[in-house]
C-alpha positions, -999 to 999 in steps of 0.1 A, spaced: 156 -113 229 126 -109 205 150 -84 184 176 -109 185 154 -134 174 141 -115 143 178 -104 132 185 -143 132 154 -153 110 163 -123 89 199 -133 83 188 -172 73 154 -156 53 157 -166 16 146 -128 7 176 -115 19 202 -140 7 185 -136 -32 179 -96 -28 220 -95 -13 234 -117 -44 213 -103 -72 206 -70 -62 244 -63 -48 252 -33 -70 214 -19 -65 221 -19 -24 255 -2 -29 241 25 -53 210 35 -22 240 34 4 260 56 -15 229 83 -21 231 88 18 206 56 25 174 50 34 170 75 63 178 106 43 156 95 16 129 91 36 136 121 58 137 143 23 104 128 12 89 136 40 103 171 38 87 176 1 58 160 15 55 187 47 65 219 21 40 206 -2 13 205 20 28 236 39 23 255 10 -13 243 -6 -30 256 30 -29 220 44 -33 212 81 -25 173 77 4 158 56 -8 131 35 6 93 51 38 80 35 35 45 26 68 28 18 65 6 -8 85 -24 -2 83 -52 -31 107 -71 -39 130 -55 -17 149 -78 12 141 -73 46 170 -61 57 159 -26 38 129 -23 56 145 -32 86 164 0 82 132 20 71 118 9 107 147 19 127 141 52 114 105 54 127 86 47 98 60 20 105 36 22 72 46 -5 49 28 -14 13 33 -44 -6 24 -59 -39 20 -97 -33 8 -120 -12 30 -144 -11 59 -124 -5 41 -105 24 33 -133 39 72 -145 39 83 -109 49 57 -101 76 72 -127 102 108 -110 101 103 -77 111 86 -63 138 47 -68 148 40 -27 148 46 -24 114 10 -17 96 13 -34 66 -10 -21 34 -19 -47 5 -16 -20 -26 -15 -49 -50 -39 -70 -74 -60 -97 -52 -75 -126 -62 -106 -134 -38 -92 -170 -34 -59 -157 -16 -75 -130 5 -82 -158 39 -39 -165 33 -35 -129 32 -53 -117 62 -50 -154 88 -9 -149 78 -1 -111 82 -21 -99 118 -8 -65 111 -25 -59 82 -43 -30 86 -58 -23 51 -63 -41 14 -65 -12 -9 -75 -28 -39 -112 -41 -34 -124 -37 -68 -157 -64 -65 -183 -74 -41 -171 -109 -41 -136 -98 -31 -152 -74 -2 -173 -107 5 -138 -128 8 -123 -104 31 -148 -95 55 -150 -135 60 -115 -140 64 -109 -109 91 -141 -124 110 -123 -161 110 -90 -153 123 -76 -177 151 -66 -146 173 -97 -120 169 -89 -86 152 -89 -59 180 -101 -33 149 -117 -41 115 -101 -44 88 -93 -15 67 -105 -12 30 -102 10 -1 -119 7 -29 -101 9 -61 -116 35 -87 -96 33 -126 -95 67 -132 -75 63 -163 -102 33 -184 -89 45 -220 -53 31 -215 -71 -6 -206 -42 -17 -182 -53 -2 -151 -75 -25 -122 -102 -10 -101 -138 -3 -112 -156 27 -127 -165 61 -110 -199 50 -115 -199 17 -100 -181 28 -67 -210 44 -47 -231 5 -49 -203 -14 -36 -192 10 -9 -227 6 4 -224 -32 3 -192 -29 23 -209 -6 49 -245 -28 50 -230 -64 43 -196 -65 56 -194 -60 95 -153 -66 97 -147 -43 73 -140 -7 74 -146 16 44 -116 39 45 -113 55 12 -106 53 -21 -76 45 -37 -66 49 -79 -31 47 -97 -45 69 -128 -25 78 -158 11 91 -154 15 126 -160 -23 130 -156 -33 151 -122 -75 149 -139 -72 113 -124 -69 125 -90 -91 151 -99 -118 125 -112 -109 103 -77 -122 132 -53 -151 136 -81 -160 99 -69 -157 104 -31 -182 128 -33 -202 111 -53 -197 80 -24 -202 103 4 -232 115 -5 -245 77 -15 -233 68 21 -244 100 35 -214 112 51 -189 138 53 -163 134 23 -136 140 46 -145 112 63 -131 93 34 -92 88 26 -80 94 -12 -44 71 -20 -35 83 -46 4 98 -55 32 79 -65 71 79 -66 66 107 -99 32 122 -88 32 129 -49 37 161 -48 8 167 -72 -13 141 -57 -8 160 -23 -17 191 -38 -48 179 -52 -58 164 -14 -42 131 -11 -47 113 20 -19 84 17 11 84 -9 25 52 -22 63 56 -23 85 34 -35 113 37 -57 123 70 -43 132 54 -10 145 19 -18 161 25 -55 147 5 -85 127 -23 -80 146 -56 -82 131 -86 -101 144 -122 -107 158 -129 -139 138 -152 -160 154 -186 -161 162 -194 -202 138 -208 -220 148 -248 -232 140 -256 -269 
């Protein structure tokens, strides 16, 4: 009945009628490249050679990322078995998070103001992890907001913190190596329904130093904190950099494109002179 229930919600959400009218010839091209199963089934193979073959005992976590995409494709990503979800924005995780199934453990991967962070976490109880806290204040938002909710968290709330490894191209969020170490030790002293769970980065494409320069930076956190750096997770790998980022010791790849096709955007209504 609950099954029932979300298919019906799904079929009347707004995500799905604009992603099936505007994105028409996008969902037709995925289907005809074998679907969403076999692309996720031939990611995951890269992702179990790759780590085969760099002396690996764990596979790095594949995080579907899902924006902008209608819920009836990550509908099919679930059937499949796969249950880690990222998304970009707020609002549209919020709208999504209600139509498919509770298991799901949703990942925030995208810029967060502080002042959206209670909507965020009191809307989507799956959330298991923001991986963007980039400031103190935002850390400060968070922990308050996972302490408040109306149904009490059974686990803390997950957190990265997001290092710029790439500061010379100037469009990259996340703070500096250097600042990373002071505000993972506010998180662990001042934030009791948090939990620090790695670092994340985007970096530079083309350019493995970042991920290089992000497992620099977990050691340099580690030893601040005073624990094992393996204790930490790195997310770091992308759609065009996985495979490298895995090689390099990646604990959590964002993929996106790969699996659901090109992103799909709204057009911009005309502007009126």
């Amino acid at each position: 009945e609950g099954k029932s229930m979300r298919l019906a919600a799904l079929l009347a959400s707004p995500l799905l009628r604009f992603s099936v009218a505007g994105s028409g010839a996008r969902l037709s091209c995925v289907a005809s490249n074998g679907g969403i199963a076999d692309a996720l089934a031939t990611i995951r193979t890269r992702l179990n050679e790759v780590a085969s073959s760099s002396g690996r005992d764990a596979v790095p976590r594949l995080v579907a990322v899902s924006k902008t995409k209608p819920v009836g494709l990550l509908q099919e990503a679930y059937d499949t078995g796969h249950r880690d979800f990222g998304e970009n924005y707020v609002q549209e995780l919020v709208e999504k998070a209600p139509l498919l199934p509770s298991d799901i453990r949703w990942r925030f991967i995208g810029n967060l103001q502080s002042n959206k962070a209670k909507l965020l976490v009191h809307r989507v109880p799956n959330l298991v992890a923001v991986e963007t806290v980039a400031s103190i204040k935002l850390a400060d938002k968070l922990n308050s907001a996972a302490a408040s909710t109306e149904i009490p968290r059974q686990e803390k709330l997950g957190v990265f913190i997001q290092v710029n490894t790439s500061p010379w191209e100037g469009t990259k969020n996340g703070i500096l190596a250097e600042e990373t170490p002071a505000l993972a030790r506010h998180i662990v002293d001042n934030c009791g329904s948090l939990r620090l769970e790695g670092l994340m980065t985007i970096g530079a494409p083309g350019d493995e130093s970042c991920f290089q320069a992000l497992r620099g930076c977990r050691d340099a956190v580690a030893s601040h904190l005073s624990v094992d750096s393996d204790s930490l997770e790195l997310s770091m790998g992308m759609s065009g950099d996985f495979e490298a980022a895995t090689r390099a010791g990646s604990s959590s790849v964002r993929v996106g494109s790969s699996i659901f096709g090109a992103r799909d955007y709204p057009a911009k209504a005309p502007s009126v002179n």
